[in-house]
MDAnalysis code that builds the backbone (N, CA, C; Angstrom):
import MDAnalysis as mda
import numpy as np

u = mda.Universe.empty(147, n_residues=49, atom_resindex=np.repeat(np.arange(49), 3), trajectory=True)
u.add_TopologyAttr("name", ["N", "CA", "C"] * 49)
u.add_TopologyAttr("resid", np.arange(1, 50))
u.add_TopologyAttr("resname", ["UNK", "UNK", "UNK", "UNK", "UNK", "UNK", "UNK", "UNK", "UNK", "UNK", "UNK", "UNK", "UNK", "UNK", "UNK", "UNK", "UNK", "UNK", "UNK", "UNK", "UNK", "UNK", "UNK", "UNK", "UNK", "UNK", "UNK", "UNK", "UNK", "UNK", "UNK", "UNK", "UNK", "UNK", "UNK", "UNK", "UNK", "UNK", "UNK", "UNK", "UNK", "UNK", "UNK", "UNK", "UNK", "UNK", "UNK", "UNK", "UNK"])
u.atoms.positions = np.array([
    [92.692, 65.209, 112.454],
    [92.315, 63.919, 111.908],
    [93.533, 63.008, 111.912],
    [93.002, 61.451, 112.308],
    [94.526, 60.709, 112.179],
    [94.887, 60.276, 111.202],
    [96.311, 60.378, 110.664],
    [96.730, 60.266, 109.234],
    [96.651, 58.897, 108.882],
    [96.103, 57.763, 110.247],
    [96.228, 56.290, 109.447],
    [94.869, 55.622, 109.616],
    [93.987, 55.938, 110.459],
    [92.728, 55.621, 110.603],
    [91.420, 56.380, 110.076],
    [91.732, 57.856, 110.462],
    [90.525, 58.950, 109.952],
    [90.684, 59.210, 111.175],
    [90.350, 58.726, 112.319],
    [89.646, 59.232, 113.603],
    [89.657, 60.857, 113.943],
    [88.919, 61.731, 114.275],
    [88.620, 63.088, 114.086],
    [88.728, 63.403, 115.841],
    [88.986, 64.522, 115.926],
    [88.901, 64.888, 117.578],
    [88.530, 66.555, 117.799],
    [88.283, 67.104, 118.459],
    [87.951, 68.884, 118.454],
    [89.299, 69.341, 119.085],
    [90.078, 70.253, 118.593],
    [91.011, 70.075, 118.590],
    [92.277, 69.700, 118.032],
    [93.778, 69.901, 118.931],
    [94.608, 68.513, 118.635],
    [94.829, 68.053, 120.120],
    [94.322, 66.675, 120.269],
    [94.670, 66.044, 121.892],
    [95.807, 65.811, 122.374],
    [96.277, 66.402, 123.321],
    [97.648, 66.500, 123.444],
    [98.234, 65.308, 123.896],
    [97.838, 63.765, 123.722],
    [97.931, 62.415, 123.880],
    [98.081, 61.509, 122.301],
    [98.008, 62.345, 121.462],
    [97.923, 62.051, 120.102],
    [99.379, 62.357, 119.799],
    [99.937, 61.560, 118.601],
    [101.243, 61.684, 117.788],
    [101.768, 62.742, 116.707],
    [102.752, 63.271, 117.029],
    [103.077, 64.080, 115.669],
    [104.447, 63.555, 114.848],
    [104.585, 63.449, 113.812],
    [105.363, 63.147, 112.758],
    [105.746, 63.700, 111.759],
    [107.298, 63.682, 111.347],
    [107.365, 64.617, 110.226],
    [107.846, 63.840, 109.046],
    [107.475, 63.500, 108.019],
    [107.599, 62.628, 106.918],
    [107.805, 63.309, 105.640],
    [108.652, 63.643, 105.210],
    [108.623, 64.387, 103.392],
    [108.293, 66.009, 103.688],
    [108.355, 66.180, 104.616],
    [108.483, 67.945, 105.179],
    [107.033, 68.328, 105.420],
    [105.945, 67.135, 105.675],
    [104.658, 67.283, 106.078],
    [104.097, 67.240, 107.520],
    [103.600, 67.422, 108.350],
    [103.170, 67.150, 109.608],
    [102.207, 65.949, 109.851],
    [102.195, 64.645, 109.906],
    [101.145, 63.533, 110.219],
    [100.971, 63.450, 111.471],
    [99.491, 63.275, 112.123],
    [98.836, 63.225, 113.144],
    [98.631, 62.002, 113.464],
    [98.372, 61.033, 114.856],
    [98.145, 59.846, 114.813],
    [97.564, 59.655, 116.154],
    [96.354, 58.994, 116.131],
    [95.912, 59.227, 117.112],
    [96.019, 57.893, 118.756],
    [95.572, 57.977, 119.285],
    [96.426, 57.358, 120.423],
    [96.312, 55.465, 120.340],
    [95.038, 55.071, 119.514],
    [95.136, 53.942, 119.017],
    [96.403, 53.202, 118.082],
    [96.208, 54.381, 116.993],
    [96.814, 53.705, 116.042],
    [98.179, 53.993, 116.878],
    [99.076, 54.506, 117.523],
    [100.001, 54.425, 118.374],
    [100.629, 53.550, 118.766],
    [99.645, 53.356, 119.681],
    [99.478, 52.150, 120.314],
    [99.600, 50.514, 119.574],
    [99.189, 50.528, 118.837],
    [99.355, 49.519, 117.764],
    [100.371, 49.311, 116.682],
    [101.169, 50.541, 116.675],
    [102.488, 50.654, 115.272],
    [103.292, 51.374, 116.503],
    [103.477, 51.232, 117.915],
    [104.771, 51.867, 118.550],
    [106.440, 51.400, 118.430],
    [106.581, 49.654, 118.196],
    [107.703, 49.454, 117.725],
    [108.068, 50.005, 116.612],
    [106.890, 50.343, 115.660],
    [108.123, 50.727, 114.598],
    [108.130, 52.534, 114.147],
    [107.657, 53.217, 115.168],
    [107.372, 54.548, 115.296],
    [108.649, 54.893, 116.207],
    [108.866, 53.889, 117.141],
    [110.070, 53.779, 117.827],
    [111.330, 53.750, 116.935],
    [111.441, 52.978, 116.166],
    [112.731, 52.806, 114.978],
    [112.693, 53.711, 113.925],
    [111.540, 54.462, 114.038],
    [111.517, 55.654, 113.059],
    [111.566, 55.355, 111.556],
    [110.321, 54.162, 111.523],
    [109.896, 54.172, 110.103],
    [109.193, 54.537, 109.446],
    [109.016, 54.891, 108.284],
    [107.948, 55.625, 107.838],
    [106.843, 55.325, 107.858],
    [105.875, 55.714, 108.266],
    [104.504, 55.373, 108.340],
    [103.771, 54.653, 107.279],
    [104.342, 54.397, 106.074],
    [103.830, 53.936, 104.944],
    [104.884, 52.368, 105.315],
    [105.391, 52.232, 106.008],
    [105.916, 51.139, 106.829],
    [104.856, 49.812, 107.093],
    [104.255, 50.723, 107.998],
    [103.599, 50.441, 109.011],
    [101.617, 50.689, 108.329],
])
């Protein structure tokens, strides 16, 4: 599931994001990516963005 939209997939799609934030694993899927990549690039926290 993606940690900023919901979006669900069978699986994990290997085109999807992984992140490590507070010693947790966040998932993100290729939209929301796509849409927050500058600042996924600068390595901000997702609660950033």
């Amino acid at each position: 599931m993606c940690s900023r939209c919901g979006a669900t997939a069978d699986g994990l799609p290997v085109t999807w994001t992984c992140s490590v934030e507070n010693g947790g694993r966040l998932y993100f899927c290729d939209d929301c990516v796509r849409a927050h990549l500058r600042a996924i690039e600068s390595r901000l926290d997702s609660s950033w963005w």
